[in-house]
DRENTIRO-507362 format. One line per field, with one value per residue (C-alpha): residue in three letters; residue number from 1; x, y, z. Coordinates in nm, 3 decimals. Last residue first. Layout:
r <- c(ALA,...)
k <- c(NUM,...)
xx <- c(X,...)
yy <- c(Y,...)
zz <- c(Z,...)
***
This chain:
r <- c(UNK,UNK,UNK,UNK,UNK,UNK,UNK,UNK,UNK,UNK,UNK,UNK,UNK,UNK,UNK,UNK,UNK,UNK,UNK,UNK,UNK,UNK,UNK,UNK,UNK,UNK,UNK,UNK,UNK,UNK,UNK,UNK,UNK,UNK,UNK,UNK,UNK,UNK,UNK,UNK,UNK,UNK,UNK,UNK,UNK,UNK,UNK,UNK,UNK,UNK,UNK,UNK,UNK,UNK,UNK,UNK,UNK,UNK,UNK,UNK,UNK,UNK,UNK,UNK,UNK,UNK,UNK,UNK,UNK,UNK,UNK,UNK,UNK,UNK,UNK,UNK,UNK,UNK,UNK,UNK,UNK,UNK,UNK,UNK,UNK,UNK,UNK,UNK,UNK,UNK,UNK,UNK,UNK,UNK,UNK,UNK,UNK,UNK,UNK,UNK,UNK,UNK,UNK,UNK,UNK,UNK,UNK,UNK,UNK,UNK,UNK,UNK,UNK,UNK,UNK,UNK,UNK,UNK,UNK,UNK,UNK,UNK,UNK,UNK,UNK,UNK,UNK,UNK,UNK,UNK,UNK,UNK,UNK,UNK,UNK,UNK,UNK,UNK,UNK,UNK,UNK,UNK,UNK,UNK,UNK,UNK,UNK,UNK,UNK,UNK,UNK,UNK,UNK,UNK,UNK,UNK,UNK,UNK,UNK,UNK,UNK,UNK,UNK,UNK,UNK,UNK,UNK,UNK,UNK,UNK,UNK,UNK,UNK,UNK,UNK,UNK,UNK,UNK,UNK,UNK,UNK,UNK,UNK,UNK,UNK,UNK,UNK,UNK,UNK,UNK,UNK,UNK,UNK,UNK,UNK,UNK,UNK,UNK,UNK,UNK,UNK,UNK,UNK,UNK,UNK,UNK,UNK,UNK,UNK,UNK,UNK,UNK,UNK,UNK,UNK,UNK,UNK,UNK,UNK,UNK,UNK,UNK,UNK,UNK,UNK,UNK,UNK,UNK,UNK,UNK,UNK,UNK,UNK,UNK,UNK,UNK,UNK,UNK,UNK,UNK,UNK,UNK,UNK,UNK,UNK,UNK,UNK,UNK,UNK,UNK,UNK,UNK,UNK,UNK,UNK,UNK,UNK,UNK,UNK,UNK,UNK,UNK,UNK,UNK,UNK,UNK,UNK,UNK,UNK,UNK,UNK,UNK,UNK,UNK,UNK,UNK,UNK,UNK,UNK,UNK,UNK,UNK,UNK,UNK,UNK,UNK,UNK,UNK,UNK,UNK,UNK,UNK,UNK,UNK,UNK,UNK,UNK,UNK,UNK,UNK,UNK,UNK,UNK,UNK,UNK,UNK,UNK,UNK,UNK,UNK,UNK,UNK,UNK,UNK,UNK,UNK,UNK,UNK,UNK,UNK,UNK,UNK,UNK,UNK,UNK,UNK,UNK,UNK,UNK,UNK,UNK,UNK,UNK,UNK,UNK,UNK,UNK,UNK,UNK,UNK,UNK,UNK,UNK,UNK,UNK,UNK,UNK,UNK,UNK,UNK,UNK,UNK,UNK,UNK,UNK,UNK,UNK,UNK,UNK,UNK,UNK,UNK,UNK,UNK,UNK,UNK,UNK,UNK,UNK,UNK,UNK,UNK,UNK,UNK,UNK,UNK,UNK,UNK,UNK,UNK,UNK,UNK)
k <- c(382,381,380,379,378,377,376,375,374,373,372,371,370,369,368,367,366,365,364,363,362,361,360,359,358,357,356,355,354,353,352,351,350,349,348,347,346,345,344,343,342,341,340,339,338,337,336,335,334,333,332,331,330,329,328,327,326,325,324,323,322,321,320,319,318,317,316,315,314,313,312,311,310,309,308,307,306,305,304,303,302,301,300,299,298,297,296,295,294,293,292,291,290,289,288,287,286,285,284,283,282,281,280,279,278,277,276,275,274,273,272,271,270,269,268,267,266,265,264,263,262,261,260,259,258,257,256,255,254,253,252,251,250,249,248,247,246,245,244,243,242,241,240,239,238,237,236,235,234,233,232,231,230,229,228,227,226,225,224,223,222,221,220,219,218,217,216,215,214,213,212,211,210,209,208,207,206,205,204,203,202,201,200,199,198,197,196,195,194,193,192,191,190,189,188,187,186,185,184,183,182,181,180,179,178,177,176,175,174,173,172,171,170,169,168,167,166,165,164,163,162,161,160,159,158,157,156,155,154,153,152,151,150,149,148,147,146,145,144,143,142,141,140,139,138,137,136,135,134,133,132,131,130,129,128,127,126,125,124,123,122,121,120,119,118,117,116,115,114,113,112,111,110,109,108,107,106,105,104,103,102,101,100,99,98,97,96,95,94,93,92,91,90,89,88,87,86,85,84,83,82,81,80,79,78,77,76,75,74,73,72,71,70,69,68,67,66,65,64,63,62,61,60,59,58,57,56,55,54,53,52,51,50,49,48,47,46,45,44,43,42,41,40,39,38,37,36,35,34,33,32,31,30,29,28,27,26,25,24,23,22,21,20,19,18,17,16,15,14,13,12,11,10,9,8,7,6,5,4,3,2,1)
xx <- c(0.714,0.542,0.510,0.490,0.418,0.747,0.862,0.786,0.938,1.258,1.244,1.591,1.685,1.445,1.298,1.642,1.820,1.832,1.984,2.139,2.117,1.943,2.068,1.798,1.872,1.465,1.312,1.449,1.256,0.938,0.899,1.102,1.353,1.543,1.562,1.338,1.119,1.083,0.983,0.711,0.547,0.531,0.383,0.128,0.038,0.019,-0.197,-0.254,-0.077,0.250,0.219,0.147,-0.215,-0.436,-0.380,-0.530,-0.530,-0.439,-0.409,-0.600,-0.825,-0.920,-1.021,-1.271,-1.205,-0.978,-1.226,-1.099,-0.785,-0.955,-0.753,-0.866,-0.578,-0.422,-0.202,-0.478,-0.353,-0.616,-0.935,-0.757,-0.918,-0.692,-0.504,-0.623,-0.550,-0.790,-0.920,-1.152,-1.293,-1.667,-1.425,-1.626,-1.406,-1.549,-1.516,-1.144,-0.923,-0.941,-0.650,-0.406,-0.458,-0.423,-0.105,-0.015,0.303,0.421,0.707,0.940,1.269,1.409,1.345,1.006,0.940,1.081,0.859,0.590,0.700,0.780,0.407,0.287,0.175,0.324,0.390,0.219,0.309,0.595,0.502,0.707,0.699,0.827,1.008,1.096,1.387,1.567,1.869,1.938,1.521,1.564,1.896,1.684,1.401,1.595,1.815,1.470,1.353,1.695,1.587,1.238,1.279,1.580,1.328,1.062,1.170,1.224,0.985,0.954,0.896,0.603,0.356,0.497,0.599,0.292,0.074,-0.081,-0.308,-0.070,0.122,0.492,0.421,0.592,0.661,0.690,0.452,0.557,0.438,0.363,0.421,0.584,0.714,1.035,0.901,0.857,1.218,1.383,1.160,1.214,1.612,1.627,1.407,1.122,0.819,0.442,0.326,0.205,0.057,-0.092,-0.218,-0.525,-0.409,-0.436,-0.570,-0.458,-0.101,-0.003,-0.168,0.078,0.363,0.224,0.188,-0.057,-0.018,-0.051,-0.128,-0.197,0.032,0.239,0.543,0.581,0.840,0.740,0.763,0.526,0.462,0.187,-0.034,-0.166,-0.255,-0.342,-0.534,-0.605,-0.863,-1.176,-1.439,-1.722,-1.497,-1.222,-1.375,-1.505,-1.202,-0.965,-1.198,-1.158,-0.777,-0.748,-0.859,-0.511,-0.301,-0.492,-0.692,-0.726,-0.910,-0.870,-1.163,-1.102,-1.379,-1.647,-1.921,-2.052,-1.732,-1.683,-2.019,-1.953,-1.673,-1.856,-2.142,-1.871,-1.730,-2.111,-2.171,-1.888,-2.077,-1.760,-1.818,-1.938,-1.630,-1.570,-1.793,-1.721,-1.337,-1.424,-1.624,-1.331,-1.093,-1.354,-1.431,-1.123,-1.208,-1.554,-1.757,-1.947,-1.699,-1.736,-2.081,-2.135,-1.931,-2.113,-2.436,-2.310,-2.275,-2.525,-2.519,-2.235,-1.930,-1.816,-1.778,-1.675,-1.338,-1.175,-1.270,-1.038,-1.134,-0.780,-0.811,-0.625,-0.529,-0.631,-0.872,-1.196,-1.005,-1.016,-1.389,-1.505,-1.270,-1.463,-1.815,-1.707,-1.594,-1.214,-1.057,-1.236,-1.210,-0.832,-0.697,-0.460,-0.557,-0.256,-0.099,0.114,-0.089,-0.192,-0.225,-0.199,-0.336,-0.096,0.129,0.110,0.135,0.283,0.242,0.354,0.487,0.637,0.630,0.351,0.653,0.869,1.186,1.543,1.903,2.160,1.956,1.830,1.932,1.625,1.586,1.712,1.621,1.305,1.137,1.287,1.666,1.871,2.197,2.281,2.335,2.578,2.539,2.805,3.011,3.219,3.590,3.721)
yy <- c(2.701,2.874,3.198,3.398,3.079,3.161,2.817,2.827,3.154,3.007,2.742,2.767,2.414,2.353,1.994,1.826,1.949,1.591,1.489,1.101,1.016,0.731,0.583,0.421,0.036,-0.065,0.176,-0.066,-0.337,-0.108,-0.086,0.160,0.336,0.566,0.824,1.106,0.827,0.717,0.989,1.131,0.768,0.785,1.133,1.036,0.779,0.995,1.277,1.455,1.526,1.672,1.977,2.193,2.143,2.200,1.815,1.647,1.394,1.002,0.867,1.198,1.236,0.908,0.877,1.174,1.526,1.628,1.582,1.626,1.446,1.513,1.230,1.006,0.851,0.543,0.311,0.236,0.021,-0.073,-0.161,-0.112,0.141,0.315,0.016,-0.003,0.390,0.614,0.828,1.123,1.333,1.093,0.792,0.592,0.672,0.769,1.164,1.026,1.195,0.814,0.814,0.994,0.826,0.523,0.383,0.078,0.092,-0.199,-0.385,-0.173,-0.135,0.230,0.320,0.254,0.414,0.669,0.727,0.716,0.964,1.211,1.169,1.305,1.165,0.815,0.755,0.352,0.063,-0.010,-0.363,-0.634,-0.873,-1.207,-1.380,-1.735,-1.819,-1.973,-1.879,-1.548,-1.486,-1.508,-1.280,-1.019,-1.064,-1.020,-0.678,-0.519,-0.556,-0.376,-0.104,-0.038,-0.051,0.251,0.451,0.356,0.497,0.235,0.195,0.134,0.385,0.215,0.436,0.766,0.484,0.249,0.610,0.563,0.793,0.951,0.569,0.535,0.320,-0.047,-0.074,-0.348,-0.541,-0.856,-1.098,-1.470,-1.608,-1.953,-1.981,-1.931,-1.566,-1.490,-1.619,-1.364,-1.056,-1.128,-1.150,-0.828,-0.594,-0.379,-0.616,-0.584,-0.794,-1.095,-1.094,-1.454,-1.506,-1.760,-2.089,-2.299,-2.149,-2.429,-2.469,-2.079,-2.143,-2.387,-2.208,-1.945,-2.137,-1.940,-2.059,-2.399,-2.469,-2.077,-1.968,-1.756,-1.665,-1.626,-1.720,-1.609,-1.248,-0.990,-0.651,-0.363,-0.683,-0.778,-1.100,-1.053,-1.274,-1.192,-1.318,-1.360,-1.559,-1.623,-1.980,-1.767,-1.505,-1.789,-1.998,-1.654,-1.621,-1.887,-1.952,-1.613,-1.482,-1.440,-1.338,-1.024,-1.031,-0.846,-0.847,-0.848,-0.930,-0.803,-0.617,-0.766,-0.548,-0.833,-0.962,-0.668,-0.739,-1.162,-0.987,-0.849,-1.084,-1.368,-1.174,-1.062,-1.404,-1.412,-1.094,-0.976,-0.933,-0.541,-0.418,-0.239,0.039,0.089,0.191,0.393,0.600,0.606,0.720,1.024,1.135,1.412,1.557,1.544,1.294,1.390,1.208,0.864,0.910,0.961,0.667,0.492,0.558,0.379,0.053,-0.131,-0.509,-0.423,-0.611,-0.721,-0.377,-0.232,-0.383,-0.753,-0.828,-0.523,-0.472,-0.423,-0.218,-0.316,-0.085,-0.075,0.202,-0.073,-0.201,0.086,0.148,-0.227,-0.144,0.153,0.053,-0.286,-0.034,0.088,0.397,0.510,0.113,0.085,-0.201,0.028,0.076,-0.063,0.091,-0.093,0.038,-0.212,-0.493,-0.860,-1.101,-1.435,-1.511,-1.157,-0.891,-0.616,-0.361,0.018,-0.013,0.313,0.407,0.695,0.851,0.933,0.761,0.944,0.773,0.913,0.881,1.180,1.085,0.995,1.200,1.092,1.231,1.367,1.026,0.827,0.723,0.535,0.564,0.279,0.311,0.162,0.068,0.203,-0.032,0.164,0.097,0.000)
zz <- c(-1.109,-0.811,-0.684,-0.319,-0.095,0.111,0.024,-0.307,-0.318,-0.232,-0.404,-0.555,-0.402,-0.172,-0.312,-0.415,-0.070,0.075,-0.214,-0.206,-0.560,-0.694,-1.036,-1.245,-1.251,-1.106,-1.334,-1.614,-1.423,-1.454,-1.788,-2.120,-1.834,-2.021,-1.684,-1.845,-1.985,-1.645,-1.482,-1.763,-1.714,-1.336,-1.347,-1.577,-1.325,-1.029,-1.228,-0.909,-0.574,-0.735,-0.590,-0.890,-0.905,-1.244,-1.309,-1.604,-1.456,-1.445,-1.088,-0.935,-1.241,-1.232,-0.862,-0.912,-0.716,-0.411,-0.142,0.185,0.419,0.758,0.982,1.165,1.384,1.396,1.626,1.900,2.226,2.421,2.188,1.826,1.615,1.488,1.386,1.026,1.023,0.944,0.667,0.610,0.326,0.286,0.388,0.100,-0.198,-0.472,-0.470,-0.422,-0.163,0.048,-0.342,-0.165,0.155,0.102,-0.145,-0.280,-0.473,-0.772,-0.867,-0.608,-0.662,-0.532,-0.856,-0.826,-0.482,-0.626,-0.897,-0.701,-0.389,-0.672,-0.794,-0.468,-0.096,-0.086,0.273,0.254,0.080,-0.154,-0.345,-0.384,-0.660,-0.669,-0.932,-0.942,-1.112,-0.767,-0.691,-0.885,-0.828,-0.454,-0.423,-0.641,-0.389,-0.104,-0.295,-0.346,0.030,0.165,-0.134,-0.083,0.340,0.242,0.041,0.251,0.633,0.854,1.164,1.516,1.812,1.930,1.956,1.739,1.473,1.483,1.446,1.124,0.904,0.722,0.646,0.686,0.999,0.844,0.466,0.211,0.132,-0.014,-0.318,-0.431,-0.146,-0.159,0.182,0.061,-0.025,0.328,0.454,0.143,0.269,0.666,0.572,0.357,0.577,0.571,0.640,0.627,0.489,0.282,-0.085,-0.180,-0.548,-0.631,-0.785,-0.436,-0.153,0.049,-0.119,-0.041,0.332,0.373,0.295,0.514,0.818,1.045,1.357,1.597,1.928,1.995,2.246,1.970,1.809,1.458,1.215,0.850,0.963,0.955,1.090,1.092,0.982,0.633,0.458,0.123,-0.083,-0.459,-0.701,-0.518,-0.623,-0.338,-0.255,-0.238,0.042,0.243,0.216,0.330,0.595,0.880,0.837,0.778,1.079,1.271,1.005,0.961,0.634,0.312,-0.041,-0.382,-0.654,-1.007,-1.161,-1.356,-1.170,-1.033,-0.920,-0.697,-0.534,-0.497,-0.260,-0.041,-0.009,0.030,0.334,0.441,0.546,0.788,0.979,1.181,1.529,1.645,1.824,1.467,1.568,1.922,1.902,1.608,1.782,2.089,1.806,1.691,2.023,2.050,1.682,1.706,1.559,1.162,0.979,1.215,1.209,0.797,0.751,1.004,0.792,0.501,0.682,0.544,0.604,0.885,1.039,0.645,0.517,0.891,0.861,0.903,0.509,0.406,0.057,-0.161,-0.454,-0.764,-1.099,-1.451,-1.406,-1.469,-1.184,-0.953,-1.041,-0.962,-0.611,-0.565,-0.570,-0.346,-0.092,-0.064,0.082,0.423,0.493,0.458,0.245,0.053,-0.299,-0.550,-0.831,-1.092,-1.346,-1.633,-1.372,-1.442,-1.208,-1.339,-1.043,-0.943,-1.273,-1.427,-1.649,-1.678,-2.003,-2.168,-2.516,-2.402,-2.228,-2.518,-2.374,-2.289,-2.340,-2.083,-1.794,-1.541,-1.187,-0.912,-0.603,-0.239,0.122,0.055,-0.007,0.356,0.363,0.600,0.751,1.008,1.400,1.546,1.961,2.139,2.385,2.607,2.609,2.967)
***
């Protein structure tokens, strides 16, 4: 008899693919960067992961004075500590092989509920817009709290979501119904990476995706648990859903590439792969403002039995606006991220970010050694 082989599809991570010149080019200050969820406009379409070496309340009033969005993760040592600067200084000073068990300990403290308006009354202080995170499983309980205090963006994060769920709990998180509790303040869901998971979740009513699951530097999900789809490919099955939504419907939902985005290539083709926007971690945890102090972890690092993160030592690159908007003195693509975006898509004709959405991708797994020879061999560089 004929064995039965399982197929196995062709996908496509950020050196697999680079992005075709167009035939018309833009100057690249003529190019608009906006865009918005249900209303919370952006001016960059950059996001700050929800990682607590990344964003404080200082950084996300910083981030949106920049034009962009950080996301406060109300599950993380922010709202488990009235002052938790001196963890920060632990958790950089622990060895490398105690580090996960230090983390371990520190967010087994319960989370302080009154520190989740505290938190976000801080952003809003510094008129910045408010956006914070939750695991599907306490935001019932916080995402009031964190509204009622004035925040302008809920997201509900887990290494994977789907809008069916099962559980032993009597009843779970209903997103659809969680869209009409909160009311007029956006809801961003993930983390997904396929077509049929993206269309179900924006039925619901959501008013954006994540897209991405393990791509992260400081996550483990894939080494752990073996699962994962690299982003160029999650960007593009995630793209088509929401395209397929907005034929049928007319409502238009953003999704947003998250996590693996080390350099301004990774930006750009995120974008032409179709994302509305990109929220990225570790890049920006190199921030002189961001909290980590030169590290970052996973949001699963420091899970009690099963951890799916890792500390990593990432350093201090310089201030958060010179690494989105420069100058750059590096040739590695890991400042300016911004300016990088805009000098992309004027070379491909694209005037916003839907335009950057019909650029042709090319499969070109040799587009970053070809003739780098002494790149490679660290003698020169162009």
């Amino acid at each position: 008899m004929p064995r039965m082989l399982k197929e196995l599809r062709h996908v496509y991570g950020f050196e697999d693919v680079a992005i075709a010149p167009g035939t018309v080019t833009i100057n690249p200050e003529m190019v608009d960067l906006s865009m918005s969820f249900d209303g919370v406009t952006l001016d960059i379409p950059v996001m700050a992961s929800a990682m607590d070496a990344v964003v404080d309340p200082q950084f996300a009033i910083k981030m949106s004075k920049l034009g962009g969005l950080a996301v406060l993760n109300l599950d993380g040592i922010q709202t488990r500590y009235d002052d938790p600067a001196s963890l920060f200084t632990e958790i950089a000073e622990a060895p490398k092989d105690a580090a996960t068990e230090l983390l371990q300990k520190i967010y087994s403290a319960p989370v302080q509920e009154r520190l989740i308006g505290k938190r976000v009354e801080q952003i809003k202080k510094g008129h910045a817009t408010a956006a914070v995170s939750v695991i599907p499983a306490n935001t019932k309980r916080f995402a009031p709290m964190a509204i009622e205090a004035g925040a302008d963006v809920l997201v509900v994060q887990s290494t994977v979501t789907t809008a069916r769920h099962s559980s032993k709990s009597v009843k779970g998180l209903i997103f659809h119904e969680l869209v009409k509790q909160v009311k007029k303040t956006p809801v961003i869901v993930g983390n997904t990476v396929s077509f049929d998971v993206t269309l179900e979740l924006m039925e619901e009513g959501v008013h954006g995706v994540l897209i991405g699951v393990g791509p992260g530097a400081a996550c483990t999900s894939r080494e752990v648990l073996g699962i994962g789809v690299p982003q160029v490919s999650a960007t593009l099955e995630c793209a088509a859903a929401r395209e397929e939504y907005f034929k049928t419907t007319g409502r238009y939902v953003p999704i947003i590439t998250d996590g693996g985005i080390r350099t301004g290539g990774d930006v750009c083709k995120s974008f032409a792969s179709g994302a509305d926007a990109v929220m990225i971690g570790t890049p920006l945890a190199q921030a002189t403002e961001a909290p980590g102090l030169g590290y970052n972890w996973g949001m699963a690092t420091p899970h009690g039995s099963l951890p799916r993160g890792t500390r990593i030592s990432v350093g201090t690159r310089g201030h958060l606006e010179k690494i989105l908007f420069g100058p750059s003195h590096r040739t590695d693509g890991t400042e300016n991220l911004v300016g990088a975006l805009k000098i992309s898509m004027g070379m491909a004709g694209a005037q916003n970010i839907r335009d950057m959405h019909k650029v042709e991708l090319l499969y070109a797994p040799a587009i970053k050694t070809e003739g780098k020879i002494f790149q490679m061999q660290g003698k020169g560089s162009t």
